[in-house]
Every structure is written in C-alpha cells, then in structure tokens.
KETORBA-544714 format. One record per residue (C-alpha): residue in three letters; x, y, z. Coordinates in steps of 0.001 Angstrom, whole numbers, plus 500000, padded with zeros to 6 digits. Layout:
N
alaXYZ;...
//
This chain:
432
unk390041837086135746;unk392125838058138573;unk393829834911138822;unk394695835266134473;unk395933838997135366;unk398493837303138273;unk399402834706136399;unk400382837067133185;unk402257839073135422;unk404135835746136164;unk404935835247132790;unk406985838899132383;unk409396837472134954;unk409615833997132766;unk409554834979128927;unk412610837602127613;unk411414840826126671;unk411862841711122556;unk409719844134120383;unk409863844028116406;unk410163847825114828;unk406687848946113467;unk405294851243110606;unk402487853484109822;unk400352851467107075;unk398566854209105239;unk395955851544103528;unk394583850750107049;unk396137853587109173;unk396899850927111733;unk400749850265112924;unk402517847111111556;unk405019845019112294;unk408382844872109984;unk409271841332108903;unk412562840807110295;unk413113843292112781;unk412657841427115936;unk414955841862118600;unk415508841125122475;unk415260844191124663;unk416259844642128808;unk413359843040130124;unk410937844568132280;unk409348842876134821;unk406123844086135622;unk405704844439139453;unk403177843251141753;unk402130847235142802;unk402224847967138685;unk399750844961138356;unk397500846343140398;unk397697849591138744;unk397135847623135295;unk393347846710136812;unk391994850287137046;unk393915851262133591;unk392477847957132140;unk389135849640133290;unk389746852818131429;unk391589851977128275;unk388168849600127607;unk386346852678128390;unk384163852861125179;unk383536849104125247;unk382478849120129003;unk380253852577128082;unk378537850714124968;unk377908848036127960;unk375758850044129878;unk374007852199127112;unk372961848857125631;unk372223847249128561;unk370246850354129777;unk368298850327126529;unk366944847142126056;unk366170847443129636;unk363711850351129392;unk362720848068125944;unk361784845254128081;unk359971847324130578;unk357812848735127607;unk356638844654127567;unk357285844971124328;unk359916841774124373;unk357917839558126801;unk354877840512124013;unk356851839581120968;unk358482836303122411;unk355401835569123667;unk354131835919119828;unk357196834221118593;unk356724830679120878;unk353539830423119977;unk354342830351116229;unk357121827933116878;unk354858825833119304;unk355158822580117381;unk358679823669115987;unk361116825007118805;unk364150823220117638;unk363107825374114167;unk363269828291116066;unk366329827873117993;unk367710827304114202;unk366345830296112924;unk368046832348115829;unk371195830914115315;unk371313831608111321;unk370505835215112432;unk373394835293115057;unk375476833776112259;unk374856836316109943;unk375103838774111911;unk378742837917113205;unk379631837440109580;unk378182841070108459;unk379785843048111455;unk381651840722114400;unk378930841178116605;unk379686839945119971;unk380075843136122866;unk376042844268121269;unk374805840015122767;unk375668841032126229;unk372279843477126494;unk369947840464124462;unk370924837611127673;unk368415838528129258;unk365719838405126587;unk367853835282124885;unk367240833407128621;unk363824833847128783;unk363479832377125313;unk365839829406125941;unk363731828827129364;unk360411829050127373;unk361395826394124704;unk362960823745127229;unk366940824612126395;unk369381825225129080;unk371276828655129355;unk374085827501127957;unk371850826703124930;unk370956830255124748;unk374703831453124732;unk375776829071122473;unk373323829774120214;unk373265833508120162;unk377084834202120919;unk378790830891119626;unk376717831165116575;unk377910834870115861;unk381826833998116702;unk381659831070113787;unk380082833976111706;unk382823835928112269;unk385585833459111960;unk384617831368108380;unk382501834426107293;unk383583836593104544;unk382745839491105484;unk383757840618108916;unk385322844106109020;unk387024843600112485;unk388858840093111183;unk389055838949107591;unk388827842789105795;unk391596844290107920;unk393958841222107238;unk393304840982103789;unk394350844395103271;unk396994844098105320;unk398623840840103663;unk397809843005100025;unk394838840200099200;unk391869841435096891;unk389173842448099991;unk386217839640099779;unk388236837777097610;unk387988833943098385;unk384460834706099108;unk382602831493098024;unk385349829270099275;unk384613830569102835;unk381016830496102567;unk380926826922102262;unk383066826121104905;unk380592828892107102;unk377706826738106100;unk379566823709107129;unk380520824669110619;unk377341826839111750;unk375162824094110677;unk376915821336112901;unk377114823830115581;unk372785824306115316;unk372156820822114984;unk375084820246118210;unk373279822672120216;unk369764821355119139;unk370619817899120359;unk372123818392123273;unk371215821701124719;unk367541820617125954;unk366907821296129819;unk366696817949131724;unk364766819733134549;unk362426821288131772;unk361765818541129431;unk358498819761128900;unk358466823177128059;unk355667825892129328;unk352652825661127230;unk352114828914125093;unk348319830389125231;unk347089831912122212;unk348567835177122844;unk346919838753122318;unk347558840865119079;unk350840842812119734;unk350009846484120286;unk350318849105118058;unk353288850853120390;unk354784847205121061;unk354883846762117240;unk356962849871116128;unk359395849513119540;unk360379846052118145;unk360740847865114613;unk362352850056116136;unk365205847631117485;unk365303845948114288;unk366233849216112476;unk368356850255115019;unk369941846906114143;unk370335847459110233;unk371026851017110981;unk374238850024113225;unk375097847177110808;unk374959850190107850;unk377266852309109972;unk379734849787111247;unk380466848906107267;unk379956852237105638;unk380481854910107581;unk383347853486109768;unk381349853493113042;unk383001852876115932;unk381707851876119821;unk380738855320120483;unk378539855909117385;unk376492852611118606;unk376200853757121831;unk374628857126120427;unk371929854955118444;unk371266852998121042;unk370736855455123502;unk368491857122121090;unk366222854494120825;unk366209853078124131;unk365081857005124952;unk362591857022122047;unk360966853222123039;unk360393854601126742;unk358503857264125307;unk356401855311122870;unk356058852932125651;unk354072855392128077;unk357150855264130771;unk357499859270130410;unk360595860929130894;unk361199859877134366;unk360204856129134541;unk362684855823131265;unk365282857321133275;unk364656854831136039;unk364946851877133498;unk368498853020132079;unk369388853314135665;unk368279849769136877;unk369706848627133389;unk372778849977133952;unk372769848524137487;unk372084844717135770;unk375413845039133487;unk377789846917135811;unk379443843618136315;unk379516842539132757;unk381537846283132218;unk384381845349134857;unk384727841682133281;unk385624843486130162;unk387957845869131875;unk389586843321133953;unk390397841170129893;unk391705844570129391;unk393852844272131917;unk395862841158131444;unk396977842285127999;unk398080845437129728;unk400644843397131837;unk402188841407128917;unk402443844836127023;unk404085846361129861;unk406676843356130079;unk407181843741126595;unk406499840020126165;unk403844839751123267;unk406409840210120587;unk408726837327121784;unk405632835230122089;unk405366836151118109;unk408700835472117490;unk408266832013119173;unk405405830898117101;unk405632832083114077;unk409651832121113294;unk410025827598113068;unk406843827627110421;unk409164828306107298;unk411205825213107905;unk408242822722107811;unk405973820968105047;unk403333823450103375;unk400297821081104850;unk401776821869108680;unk403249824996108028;unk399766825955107283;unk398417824019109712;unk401308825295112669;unk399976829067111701;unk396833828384112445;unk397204827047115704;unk400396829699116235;unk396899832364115371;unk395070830501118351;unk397449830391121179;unk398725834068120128;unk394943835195120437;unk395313834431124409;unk397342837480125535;unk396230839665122006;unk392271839365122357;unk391903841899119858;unk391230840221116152;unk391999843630114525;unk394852843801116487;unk396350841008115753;unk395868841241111963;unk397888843927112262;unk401082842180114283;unk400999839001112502;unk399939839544108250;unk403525840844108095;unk404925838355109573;unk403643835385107956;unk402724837199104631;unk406959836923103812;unk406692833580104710;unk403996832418102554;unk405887833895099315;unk408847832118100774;unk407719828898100992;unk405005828739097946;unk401542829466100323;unk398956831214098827;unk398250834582101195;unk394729834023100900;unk395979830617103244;unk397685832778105501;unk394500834943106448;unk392259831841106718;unk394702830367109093;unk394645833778110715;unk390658834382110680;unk390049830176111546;unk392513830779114273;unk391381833659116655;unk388556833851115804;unk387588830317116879;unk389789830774120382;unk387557833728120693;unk385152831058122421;unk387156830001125568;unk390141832494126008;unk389701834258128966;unk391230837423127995;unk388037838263125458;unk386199840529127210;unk382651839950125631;unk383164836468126426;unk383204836577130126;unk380595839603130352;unk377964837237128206;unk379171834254130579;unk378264836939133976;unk375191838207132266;unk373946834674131984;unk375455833370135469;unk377328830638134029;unk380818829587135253;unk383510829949132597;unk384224826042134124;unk380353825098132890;unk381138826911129544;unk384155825083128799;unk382991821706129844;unk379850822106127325;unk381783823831124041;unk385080822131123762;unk384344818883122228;unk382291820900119327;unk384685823763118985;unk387096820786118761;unk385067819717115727;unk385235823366114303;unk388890823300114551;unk389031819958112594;unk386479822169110146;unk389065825025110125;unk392025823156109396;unk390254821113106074;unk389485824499105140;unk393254825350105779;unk394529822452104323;unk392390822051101108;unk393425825987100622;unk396843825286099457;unk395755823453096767;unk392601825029095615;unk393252829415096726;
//
C-alpha cells in the first residue's frame, strides 16, 4: 500500500494538473462535474514530506470507515466468544454434511444479495473470521471463503439493480428513471454470480484438506445461542432497512452494531466486564484491517492534492465520442475501470463521470441507461483487484492472504465477468 501511495505521488510529477468546474446537484446533494469545463491548471507536485503527511490524513479522513472496522470487528468478537457461531456452524455443517458444495452456494446467493440490496463489502471484514472457519470445515481454501463471501457481494453490487452506493446515485445523476432497467440487469446478475459459485465450487477445494473434518451430531443450540444469532440476523435486516430508508450512514451501523455486540455479551453470560474484554481483543484482531483502509485513503489523497484525477478524466473519457457506438460503449466501460484505480469510491465517481458521458450518449445516439451499466459493470467489477479499495485489502489482511495470491486466483474469472459485462454493454444499445 505504501509502495501504491509512492508510486501515485510519482504520477503528480508525470500527468499535467487540470480540474473541470463543479455544481451543487440538489437531486443528490452531491457536487458534479460540468460537461465541458475542463481545463489545465499550474501543476502541483505533491512532495515527498506532503506524502507522508497524506498517510496520517488518509488515516483520518477514513475515520468512520476505520471506526465501523473496529465496532464490527469488536462485536462479532464478543459474538463468537458467546460460542454462539462455533454452535451454529457447527449446526449448519452438519445439515450440509452430504451437500457442502450446496452450502458454499447458498452462502454465496446470500453474499450476492446482499451486495445487490446495500453494497456490502467494509460489514465482510468482521465475518473472516467466522467465514474461515467454515471454508476450513467444508475442505475449501481461504481464498474460497473470500471469494465467496466478498467476490460474491461485489458482483451483487456491480450487475445488481439495486445498490444505493452505485447504480441509484448514477441513475439519478444521468436523469434515468431509479430501478429502471431492472429485469435487464437481473439476468445478467444471475448470469455472472452463478459462474462465479460454480468457479469457486470447482476450484476452490483445499488440496491439503481433501477430506474435510467429519461433523458429530451436534447438540441442540441453546436457548441464549439461538436469539444471539437472531439477534445478528436482525441486526442485519435492521442495517439493510436503514441503509435504504432512512439514509444511514457508517456511523449509524456502527451504533447498531455496538448495540448488539453489547446486548449478545450479556445474553451470553460474559457480564459487563468479560464483554468489555472481547471488544477490546476484537478490536486488537482488526487494528490492521483499519490502517489498510486508511492507507487506500491515502493514495487518492496524493492524486487529489496533484490535482491529477480530472486530467485522468479528461484522458479517458474525451476520444469516446469519435468512435463506433459498440466501442464507444465498450471504451466507457473500461475508461469506468481504469478511472476506479485512483477514485475507489463508486459514489464518487458517479458523481465525476454521469456528466461527462451523459452529453455524450445524447450526442452520439447511446441510450443513458448504457452509460450507467458501463459505469456500474466498470468499477464495480475493478472493485476486486484495485489496490486503492480499502475493504479489499482489509478482507485480504483479515484472512492473511497476499494481494499476489488474490490476484493469481480471481483474474481469469473476473476476466470472464468482464466478457459478461461487456455483452451486457453491448446488447444494451440495441435492446435499453
């Protein structure tokens, strides 16, 4: 992560500085860019002392993500110190004892779902732990258990129709009926998430665990270990409810969770104190995830203090017009990946590219409803391997897998997905 924050600092001293003039939009109360208004500006290097500096402010401006971090982490800790997880997966194998590819299916639909209903990613880090052990137990390889859990809930989020962090915001942005094109994406959703099960399935088995530990009839779940896994679940629904209705943001989930990691200690017989101790040692497990965040943070504080993000715009977006509607399409989606490298916020780009590539679709005869698939297909896809997303590299710590052993398992099928993405793109024209 160090090594990305040097090497964007690099970059200011390489790419010309330019900024495009921005506006208030009062539908989304969220800045956006004017079509047209680019311009070159006195560039602004950003020094190796200000780079530095850009670590610790990384740190802080992620404050609420890092926060939600811990409080999650800290929860499900004192959760799993009830026993009320090792009691419930212990349930759950031995249901799926003669069906753990089933299983592994049914937890990725979930993860797929879940991504589509809210863009759940930052909320996985807390669940490695749990999602290990369960990976471990059914013969699958770590990697199997983050692929399944936060690969799963990133193709949610990209094809789904649903998300409020990527597909809402640019829809409203680019003036496109919100959920409309809703069917369209849901088959190309079921297309991609199902290849990306059945990938996993196949090739995600441990070779050092071929056969996996033998579940004994386990005993009746306990009456407390019964409501603390309600419990979770409704803090689930309860979140989901808030992100979508009530316009929750990081800090309203970290209230509920802390509220229920509080309320499962004391349900669990820990008492005051040996909760406290479990949101301590919690917090201690996912310290490192919180920095990995901060540090993503970080590198898009350099390019933004170079003023380099808009040129890199300019650069992808501005040749599209010129070119045939099937690669003009095509060139915006990939323009939507590369650009999601130094912007790993989806909101945030919606918000610097819609009105940028909205003009050009009218120009050139696209439908807009193109323009925001190429968009949502595009980042939210990259989401996987750039190394500026922050919940990427914090699940990747939690785990203890390399970013190198990530990247040499998921590219040939996120390869696929992008050949998924781009049908979808492509067929669009014609059919949206």
């Amino acid at each position: 992560m160090l090594a990305f924050v040097g090497l964007a600092t690099i970059l200011t001293y390489i790419i010309p500085a330019g900024s495009f003039d921005r506006i208030l939009d009062e539908g989304t109360d969220r800045e956006i860019v004017v079509e047209g208004s680019f311009k070159y500006v006195e560039k602004s290097p950003v020094s190796i002392g200000k780079a530095f500096l850009n670590v610790p402010e990384g740190i802080i401006e992620g404050a609420e993500v890092v926060v939600l971090i811990l409080i999650i982490g800290g929860a499900f800790y004192v959760v799993d110190k009830t026993g009320a997880f090792q009691a419930g997966l212990e349930s759950l194998i031995f249901r799926f004892d003669k069906a753990k590819a089933g299983l592994l299916a049914i937890v990725g639909v979930l993860f797929g779902t879940a991504g589509a209903l809210n863009g759940l990613q930052e909320e996985i880090i807390a669940m490695v732990p749990v999602l290990m052990i369960l990976t471990k137990r059914i013969g699958y390889t770590k990697i199997a258990g983050v692929a399944i859990s936060l690969g799963a809930a990133l193709i949610g989020g990209s094809f789904g129709p649903s998300n409020p962090f990527s597909v809402i915001i640019a829809q409203k942005v680019a003036e496109v009926p919100v959920f409309s094109g809703g069917m369209y994406r849901m088959v190309f959703l079921n297309l991609a998430l199902s290849f990306w099960i059945i990938y996993i399935i196949r090739t995600g088995k441990d070779q050092n665990n071929l056969e996996p530990i033998k579940s004994d009839k386990p005993a009746k779940l306990s009456n407390s270990h019964s409501i603390i896994l309600l419990l979770v679940a409704l803090t689930f629904t309860v979140m989901i409810y808030g992100l979508t209705n009530w316009e929750w943001d990081y800090n309203e989930m970290s209230a509920i969770f802390f509220a229920m990691g509080l309320a499962a200690g004391i349900i669990g017989k820990l008492g005051i104190n040996g909760t406290a101790r479990a949101y301590s040692e919690g917090f201690a497990e996912l310290v490192f995830a919180g920095i990995i965040v901060g540090l993503a943070r970080s590198i898009y504080l350099v390019l933004q203090e170079g003023q380099i993000i808009d040129t890199v715009i300019y650069g992808l977006f501005n040749p599209l017009e010129n070119l045939p509607l099937a690669l003009s399409a095509f060139g915006m989606m990939l323009a939507q990946a590369i650009l999601h490298i130094p912007v790993p916020s989806t909101s945030g780009q919606a918000v610097l590219t819609m009105p940028l590539l909205t003009p050009i679709a009218d120009l050139i005869g696209i439908s807009r409803q193109v323009v925001v698939l190429a968009y949502q297909y595009g980042a939210g896809i990259m989401d996987m391997v750039t190394p500026s997303n922050g919940g990427l590299m914090a699940i990747l710590a939690a785990a203890g897998i390399s970013y190198k052993e990530w990247i040499q398992y998921a590219w040939k099928p996120i390869l696929v997905l992008f050949i998924i993405a781009s049908t979808s793109v492509i067929l669009g024209i014609y059919l949206l």
